[in-house]
N, C-alpha and C positions, 0 to 999 in steps of 0.2 A: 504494500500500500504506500502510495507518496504520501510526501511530508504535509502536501495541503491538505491531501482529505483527511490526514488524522485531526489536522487542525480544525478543518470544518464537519467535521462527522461528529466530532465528540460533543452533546448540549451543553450549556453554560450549568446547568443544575448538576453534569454530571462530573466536568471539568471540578468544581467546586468541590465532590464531593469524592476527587480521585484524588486527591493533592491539587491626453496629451492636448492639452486645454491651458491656454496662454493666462498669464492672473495680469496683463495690462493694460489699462484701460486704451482705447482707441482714440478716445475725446478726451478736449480739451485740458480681579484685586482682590484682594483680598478681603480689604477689613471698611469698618465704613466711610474711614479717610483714609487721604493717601498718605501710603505707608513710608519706612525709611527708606531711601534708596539701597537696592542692594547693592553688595560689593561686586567691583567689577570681575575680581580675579580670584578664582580658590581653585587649591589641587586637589584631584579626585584621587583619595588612597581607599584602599578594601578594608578597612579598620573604621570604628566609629560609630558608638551608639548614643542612642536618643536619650535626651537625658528625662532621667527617669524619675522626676521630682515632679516633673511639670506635665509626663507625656501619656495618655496612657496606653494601654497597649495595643489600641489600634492604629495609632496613629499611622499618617502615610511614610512617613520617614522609619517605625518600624518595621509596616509591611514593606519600604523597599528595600529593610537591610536582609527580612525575610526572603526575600526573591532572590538579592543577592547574592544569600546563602547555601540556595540551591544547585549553582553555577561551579563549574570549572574554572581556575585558575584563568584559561587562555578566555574564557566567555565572561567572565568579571574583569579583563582587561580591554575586552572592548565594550563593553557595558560603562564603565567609569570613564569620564572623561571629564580635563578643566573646566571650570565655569566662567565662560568668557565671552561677551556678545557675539562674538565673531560664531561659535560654537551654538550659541542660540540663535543664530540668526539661520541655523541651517536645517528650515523647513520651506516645504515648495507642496503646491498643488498635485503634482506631476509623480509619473511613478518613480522611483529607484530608477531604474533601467535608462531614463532619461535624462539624471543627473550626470549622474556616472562619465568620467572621459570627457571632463571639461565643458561639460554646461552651464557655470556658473558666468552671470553677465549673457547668458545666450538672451533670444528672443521669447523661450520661456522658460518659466521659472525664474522670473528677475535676477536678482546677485547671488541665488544662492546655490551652493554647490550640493553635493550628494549627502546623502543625511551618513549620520555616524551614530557609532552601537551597535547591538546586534539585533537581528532581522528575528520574527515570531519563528521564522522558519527554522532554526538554529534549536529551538526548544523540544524537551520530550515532556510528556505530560504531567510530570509532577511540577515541572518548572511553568509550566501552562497556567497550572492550580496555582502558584505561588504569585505570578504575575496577573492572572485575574482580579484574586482576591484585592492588589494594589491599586489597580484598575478603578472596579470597584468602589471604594475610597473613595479617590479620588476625582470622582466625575461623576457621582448622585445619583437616585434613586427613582429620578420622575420616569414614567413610563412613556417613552418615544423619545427622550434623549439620556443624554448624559452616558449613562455605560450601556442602557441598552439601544439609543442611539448607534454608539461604536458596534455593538453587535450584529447588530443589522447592515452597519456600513462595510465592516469586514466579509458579511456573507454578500454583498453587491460587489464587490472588488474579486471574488470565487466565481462569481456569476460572467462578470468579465470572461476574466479567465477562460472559464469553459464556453464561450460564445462571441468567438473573435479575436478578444484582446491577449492572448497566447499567454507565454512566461513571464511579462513584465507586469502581469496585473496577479491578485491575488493575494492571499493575508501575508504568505510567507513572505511580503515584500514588506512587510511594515517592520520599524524602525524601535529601539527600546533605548533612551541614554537615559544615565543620568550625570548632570556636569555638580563639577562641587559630588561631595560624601555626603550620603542621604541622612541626616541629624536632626534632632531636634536644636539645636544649637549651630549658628554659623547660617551659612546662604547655600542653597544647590537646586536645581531643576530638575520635576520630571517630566521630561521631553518623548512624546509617541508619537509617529504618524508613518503617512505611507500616502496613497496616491487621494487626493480629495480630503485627506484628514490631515490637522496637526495639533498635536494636546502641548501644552505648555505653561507647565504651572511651576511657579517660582515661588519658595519657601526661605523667608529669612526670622531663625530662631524659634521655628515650630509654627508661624504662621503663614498665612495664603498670601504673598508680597502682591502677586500678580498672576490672573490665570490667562491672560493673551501675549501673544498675537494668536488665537486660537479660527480656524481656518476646517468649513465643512462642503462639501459638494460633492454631489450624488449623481454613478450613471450607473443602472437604469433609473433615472427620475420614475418611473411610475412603479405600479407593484409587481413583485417577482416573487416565486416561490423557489427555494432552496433546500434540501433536506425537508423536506416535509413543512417547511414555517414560511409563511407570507410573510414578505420585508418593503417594507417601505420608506426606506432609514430619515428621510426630509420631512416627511409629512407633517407633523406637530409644525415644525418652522415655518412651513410654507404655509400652511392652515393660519397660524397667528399673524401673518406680516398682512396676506389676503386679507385675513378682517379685519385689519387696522386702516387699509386703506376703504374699502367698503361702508367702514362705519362713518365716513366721511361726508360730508353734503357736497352735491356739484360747487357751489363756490368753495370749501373748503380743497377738494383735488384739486381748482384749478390754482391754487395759491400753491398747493404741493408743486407740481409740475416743473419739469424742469426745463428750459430750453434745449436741452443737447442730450443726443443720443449715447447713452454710454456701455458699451457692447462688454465693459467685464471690469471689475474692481480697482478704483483707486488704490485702496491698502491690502495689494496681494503680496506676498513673498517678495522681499528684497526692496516696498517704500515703505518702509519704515520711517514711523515720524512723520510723515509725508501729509497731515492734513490740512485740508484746506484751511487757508486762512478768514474766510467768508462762509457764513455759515448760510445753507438756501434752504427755500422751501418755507411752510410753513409751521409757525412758533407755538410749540405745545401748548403756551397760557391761554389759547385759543378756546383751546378743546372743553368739552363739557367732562362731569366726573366722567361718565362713562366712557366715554371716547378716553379718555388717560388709563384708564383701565385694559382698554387694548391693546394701548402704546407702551405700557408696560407688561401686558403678557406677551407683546411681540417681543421684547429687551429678553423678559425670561426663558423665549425659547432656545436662546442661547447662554447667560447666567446659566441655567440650573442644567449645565453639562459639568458643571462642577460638583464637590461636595452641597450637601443639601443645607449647613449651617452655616458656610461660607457665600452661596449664594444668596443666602437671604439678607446675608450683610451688605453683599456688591448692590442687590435690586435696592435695597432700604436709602440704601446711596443717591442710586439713578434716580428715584424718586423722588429725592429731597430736589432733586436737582432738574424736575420734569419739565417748569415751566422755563426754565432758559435752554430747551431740547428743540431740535429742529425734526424736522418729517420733509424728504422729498421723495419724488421719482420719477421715471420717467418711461416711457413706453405704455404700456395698458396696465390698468389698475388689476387684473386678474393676477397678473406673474408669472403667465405661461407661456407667452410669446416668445420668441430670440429677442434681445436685448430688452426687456423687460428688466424695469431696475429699482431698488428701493434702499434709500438709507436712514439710520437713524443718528442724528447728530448730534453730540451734550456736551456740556461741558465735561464731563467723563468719557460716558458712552461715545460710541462709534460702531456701529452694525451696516454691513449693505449684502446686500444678496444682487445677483445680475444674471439672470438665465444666457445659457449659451449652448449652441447646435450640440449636435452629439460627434462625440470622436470615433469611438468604437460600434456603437449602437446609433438607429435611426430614433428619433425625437431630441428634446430640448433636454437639456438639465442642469443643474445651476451649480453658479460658486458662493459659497456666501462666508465674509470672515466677520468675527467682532475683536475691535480691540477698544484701550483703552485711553486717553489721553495722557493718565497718571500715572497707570501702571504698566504698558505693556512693557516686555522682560522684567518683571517685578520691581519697572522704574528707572532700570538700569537705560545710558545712554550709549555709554562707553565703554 
């Protein structure tokens, strides 16, 4: 049996219970404040635990000393790695295969080069168990994102695989670092992704610094069945952002609206920092309760891909902060068209979704990143 179907054959309940899509545009946290900057530079050594006054024993820093634990010598040296923007910065849309051999600076996948760590494919199943459970953790509870988001998006990237997209698609293609030694004390990331996904959550001293530049899109956009389970892995998101604009009156869309076609994300992979200086569209203080109420379950379809007490502290944020937030878009208000586009703008927040053609598969299906103004790399610049 190959290494993917073990991957994808075995269900998340049982795991648990064993142990080429361009991101640039064509046009024109953790806690409820923002946090300390993290340090730019720590060495990853295989030694180092959570301190244990403050931690308890679930923490993500012990599950990833746990995971860590399960690993070979040679696979805990590619697993550890410095923590250094340069090293954070290397997440892309794009599969593996495509970074690889000097893509970085190419025409896609912005500046970044080929991710580093070791690939799910590299794991046998007790190590599967040990990295779920971290998973897990780290990326919350709600039902159509967060870890079972990723679940569904790993079984779409199998789907590839088996229907065109060959050996560069597929779970065994994704990606596991962590920079900086995984502590409750001190600063380090844990960094996951692969083709359409990138997790990126920065921990300085046991707390959530920052969980973006965090990055999801989905091909097949509509539903597929795999092993026996229909996947949908967008759905929740694309459903929220839909009735955010829906709930709108025709004057208010037309205030949304943008003048320019924008065929796929300002803040993809490699423009970092990159946000507008002018904020468009129209100004949240507008909107009625209700109508803010969507505009913040659209924020949380992305929020609560995190842990579930950490996100409530990023939304409790984005809220305070709802009526100086911007809403534009531009194309058709449904989101299913090719260049069909939506952002959310805050003084924090930054969310945009942009549908685009299909690479491997016939129909549309989209990129969508959120980051954050304060925190993304948990702050860090340099």
């Amino acid at each position: 049996m190959s290494r993917r179907a073990l991957l994808g054959g075995i269900p998340v309940a049982a795991l648990f219970a064993l142990a080429a899509c361009s991101s640039n545009s064509t046009t024109s946290s953790g806690q409820a404040s923002a946090p300390t900057t993290a340090a730019t530079s720590a060495t990853a050594t295989p030694t180092g635990s959570a301190a244990a006054s403050t931690a308890a024993s679930g923490t993500v820093a012990k599950l990833a000393q746990a995971f860590q634990a399960t690993l070979g010598s040679d696979l805990q040296a590619q697993l550890l790695q410095d923590y250094t923007l340069a090293n954070a910065k290397l997440w892309s849309n794009l599969p593996q295969g495509l970074l690889g051999g000097g893509m970085a600076g190419g025409p896609m996948g912005g500046s970044t080069g080929a991710r580093i760590g070791l690939s799910l494919g590299d794991l046998n199943a007790a190590q599967l168990q040990a990295f779920n459970a971290l998973l897990k953790a780290a990326t919350g509870s709600t039902s159509g994102l967060g870890y079972d988001e990723i679940q569904q998006h790993l079984n779409a990237d199998d789907y590839l695989a088996d229907n065109g997209g060959g050996n560069e698609y597929g779970r065994a293609n994704y990606y596991i670092a962590f920079l900086g030694t995984p502590a409750d004390s001190g600063t380090w990331e844990f960094q996951f992704g692969g083709h359409h996904l990138a997790v990126a959550n920065t921990y300085v001293n046991g707390t959530l610094a920052g969980a973006t530049p965090s990055f999801r899109g989905i091909e097949p956009n509509s539903s597929f069945q795999l092993n026996g389970t229909t996947n949908q892995p967008m759905a929740a998101k694309e459903a929220a952002l839909a009735a955010l604009l829906a709930g709108l009156s025709a004057e208010q869309l037309a205030s949304a609206k943008l003048s320019k076609t924008y065929s796929d994300l300002l803040l993809g992979p490699g423009k970092d920092w990159a946000f507008p200086a002018t904020q468009e569209g129209l100004k949240l203080s507008t909107l009625s309760v209700d109508q803010k109420k969507l505009a913040l379950a659209a924020m949380a379809g992305y929020v609560n891909d995190i842990s579930d007490a950490e996100a409530a502290a990023i939304l409790k944020r984005y809220e305070s902060e709802i009526d100086d937030t911007y809403l534009a878009y531009s194309g058709t208000a449904a989101l299913t068209a090719r260049n069909d586009y939506i952002r959310v703008d805050g003084p924090s927040v930054w969310i945009e979704f942009s549908m685009q053609r299909g690479i491997v598969l016939s129909g549309n299906h989209p990129h969508s990143v959120w980051r954050d103004r304060k925190t993304d790399y948990g702050g860090t610049k340099s």
